[in-house]
N, C-alpha and C positions, 0 to 999 in steps of 0.2 A: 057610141054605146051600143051596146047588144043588147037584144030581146031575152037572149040564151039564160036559162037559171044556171048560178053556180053553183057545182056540187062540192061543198067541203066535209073532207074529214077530219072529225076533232077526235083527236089521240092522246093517250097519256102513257108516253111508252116508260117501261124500267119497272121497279116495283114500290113505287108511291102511290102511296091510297086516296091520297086526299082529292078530290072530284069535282067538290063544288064549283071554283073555281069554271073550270071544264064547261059543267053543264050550264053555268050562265053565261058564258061566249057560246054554245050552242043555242042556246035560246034563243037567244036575242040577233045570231047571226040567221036565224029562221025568219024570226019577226022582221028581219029586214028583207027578207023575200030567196033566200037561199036556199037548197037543200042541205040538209046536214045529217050526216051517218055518222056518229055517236060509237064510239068503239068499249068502254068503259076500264077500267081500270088494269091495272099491271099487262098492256102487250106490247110483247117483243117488238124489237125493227121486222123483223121476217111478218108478222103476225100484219102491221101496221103495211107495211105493201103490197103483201096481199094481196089485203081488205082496199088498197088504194089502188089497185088493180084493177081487180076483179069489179069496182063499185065506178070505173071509171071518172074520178074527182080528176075537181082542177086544183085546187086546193088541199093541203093538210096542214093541220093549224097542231101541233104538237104543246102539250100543258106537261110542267115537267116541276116540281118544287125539290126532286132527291137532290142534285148535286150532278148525275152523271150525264148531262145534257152533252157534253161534247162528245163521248162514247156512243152513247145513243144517238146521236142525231148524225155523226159521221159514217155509223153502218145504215141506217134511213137512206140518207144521200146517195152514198153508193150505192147499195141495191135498186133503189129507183133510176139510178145509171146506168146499172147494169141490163137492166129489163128495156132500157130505151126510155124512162119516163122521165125525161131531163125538164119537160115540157110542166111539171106538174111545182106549181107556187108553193112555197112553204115559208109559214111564219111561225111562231112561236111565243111561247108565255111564259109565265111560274116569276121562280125563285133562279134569275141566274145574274150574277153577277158582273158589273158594266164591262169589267177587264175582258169578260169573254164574248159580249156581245162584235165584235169587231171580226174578232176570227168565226163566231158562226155565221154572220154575214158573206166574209169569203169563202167560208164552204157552202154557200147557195143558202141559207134562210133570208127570205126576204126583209123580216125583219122580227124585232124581237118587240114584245110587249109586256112590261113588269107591271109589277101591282098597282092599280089604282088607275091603270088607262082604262079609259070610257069604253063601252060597250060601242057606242057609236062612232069611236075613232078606228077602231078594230074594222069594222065592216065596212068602212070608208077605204081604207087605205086598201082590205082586198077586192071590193069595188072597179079600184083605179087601177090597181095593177092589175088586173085581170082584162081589163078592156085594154091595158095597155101591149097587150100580150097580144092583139087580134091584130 
C-alpha cells in the first residue's frame, strides 16, 4: 500500500442534471482520505480530460443516469489515449443497464456501480486497484 493520496475526478459527462448522486460519492470518497475535484454538471468528454489532465488524477469516477454512456464514455477513453493517459483508472455509476456493463468493461472502465452500491464499497475497490496499479 502507498502513502500517496488519490486524486479522483468525479464527472457527469452529457447533459443530465441530476447530481446528487455525484456529490455523495464525492463526499464520502473524501471522507475516506482522497482528493476529489468535483467537475459539476453537463461536461463534455473534451471538458472531462482536460480537467483530468491538467488536475493530474488517478482516478475518474464518471456518474451518468441519460442513456448515452457508451457514446460518452468511448470518446472519454479515446482521448485519454490519445493524450497517453491510458494510465488513468476509470469507474463508473448512474443508471446503466447490465447488458452494457460488459462491453464498458472491455472499453477500459474498471468497473461500473448501479444504484444502491455502498459508499464504502466504491472507495474500497478504487483503493485496491489503485495500489494494484503500483
Amino acid at each position: 500500500m502507498t502513502d500517496r493520496i488519490i486524486r479522483v475526478l468525479v464527472a457527469k459527462p452529457g447533459l443530465d442534471g441530476h447530481d446528487r448522486g455525484a456529490k455523495i460519492v464525492a463526499r464520502s470518497l473524501r471522507d475516506a482520505g482522497m482528493e476529489v475535484i468535483y467537475t459539476g454538471i453537463r461536461q463534455t468528454p473534451e471538458m472531462i480530460i482536460s480537467t483530468a489532465i491538467d488536475e493530474d488524477v488517478d482516478v475518474i469516477g464518471l456518474s451518468i443516469l441519460s442513456g448515452a454512456h457508451l457514446e460518452l464514455f468511448t470518446q472519454i477513453i479515446d482521448g485519454l489515449s490519445r493524450h497517453n493517459r491510458d494510465d488513468i483508472l476509470i469507474v463508473a455509476g448512474g443508471i446503466i443497464p447490465e447488458e452494457d456493463r460488459l462491453q464498458l468493461k472491455e472499453m477500459g472502465v474498471s468497473n461500473v456501480f448501479g444504484p444502491g452500491t455502498s459508499t464504502q464499497e466504491i472507495a474500497l475497490f478504487i483503493k485496491q486497484a489503485f495500489n494494484d496499479q503500483l
